[in-house]
C-alpha positions in Angstrom: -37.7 -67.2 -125.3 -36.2 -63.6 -125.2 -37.4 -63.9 -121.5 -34.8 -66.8 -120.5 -32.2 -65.1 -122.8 -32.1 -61.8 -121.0 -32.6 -63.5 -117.8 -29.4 -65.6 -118.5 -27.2 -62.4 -119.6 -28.5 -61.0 -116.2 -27.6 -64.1 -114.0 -24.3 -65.6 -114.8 -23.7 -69.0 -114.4 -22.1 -69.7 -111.5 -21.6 -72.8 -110.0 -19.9 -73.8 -106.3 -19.6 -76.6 -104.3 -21.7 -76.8 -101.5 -18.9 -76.4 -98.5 -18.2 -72.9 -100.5 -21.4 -71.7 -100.8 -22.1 -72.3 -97.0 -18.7 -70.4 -96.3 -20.1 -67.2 -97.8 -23.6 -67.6 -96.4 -22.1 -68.3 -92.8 -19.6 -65.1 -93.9 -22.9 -63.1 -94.6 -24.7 -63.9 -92.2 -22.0 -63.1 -89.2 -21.5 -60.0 -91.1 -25.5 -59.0 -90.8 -25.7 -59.9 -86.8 -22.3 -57.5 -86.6 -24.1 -54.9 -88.1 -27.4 -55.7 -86.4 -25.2 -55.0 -83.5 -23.5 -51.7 -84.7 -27.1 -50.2 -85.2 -28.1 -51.0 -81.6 -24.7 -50.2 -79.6 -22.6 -48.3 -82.5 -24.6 -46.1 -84.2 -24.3 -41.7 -83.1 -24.9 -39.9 -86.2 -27.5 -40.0 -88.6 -24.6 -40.7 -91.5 -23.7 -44.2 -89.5 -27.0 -45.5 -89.4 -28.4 -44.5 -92.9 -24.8 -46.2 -94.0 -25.5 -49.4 -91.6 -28.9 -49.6 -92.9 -28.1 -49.4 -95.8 -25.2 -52.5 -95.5 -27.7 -55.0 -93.9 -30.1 -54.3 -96.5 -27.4 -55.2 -99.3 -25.8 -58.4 -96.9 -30.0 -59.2 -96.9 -30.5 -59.0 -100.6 -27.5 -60.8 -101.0 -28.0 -64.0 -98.9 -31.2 -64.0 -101.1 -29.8 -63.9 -104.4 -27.7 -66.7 -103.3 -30.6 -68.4 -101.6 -32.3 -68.1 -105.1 -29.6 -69.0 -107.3 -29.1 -72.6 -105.6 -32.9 -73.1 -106.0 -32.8 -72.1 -109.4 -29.5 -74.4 -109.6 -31.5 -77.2 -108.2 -34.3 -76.8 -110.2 -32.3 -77.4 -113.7 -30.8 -80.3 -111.9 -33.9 -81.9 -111.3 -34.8 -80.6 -114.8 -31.8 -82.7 -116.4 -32.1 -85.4 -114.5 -35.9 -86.5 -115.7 
């Protein structure tokens, strides 16, 4: 039980219609092919690619997270609803 507690305090509950939700993961996912892009074309200092890396890595973990919370949003639908 302290489990689903903490994990609760960690993940807020958040909920957004679907139209919004595939705003920001269209958003992200322009924003990970223009920095995709930066690292191949952009990128002359070690600084600039350490800091590019380092921003697709986030935009990845993020479209995850988001991935994530929708199944776990889905999953407590399906939960309520039997």
């Amino acid at each position: 039980m302290a489990d689903a507690q903490e994990q609760a305090k960690i993940q807020p509950e958040v909920e957004l219609d679907l139209d919004t939700l595939q705003s920001i993961r269209h958003y992200i996912k322009k924003q990970i092919e223009k920095t995709k892009d930066d690292l191949v074309y952009h990128v002359d200092t070690i600084d600039n690619l350490s800091y590019s890396r380092g921003k697709l890595s986030a935009l990845e973990t993020l479209l995850q997270d988001l991935k994530d919370l929708q199944r776990n949003e889905e999953n407590v639908d399906d939960d309520n609803n039997t």
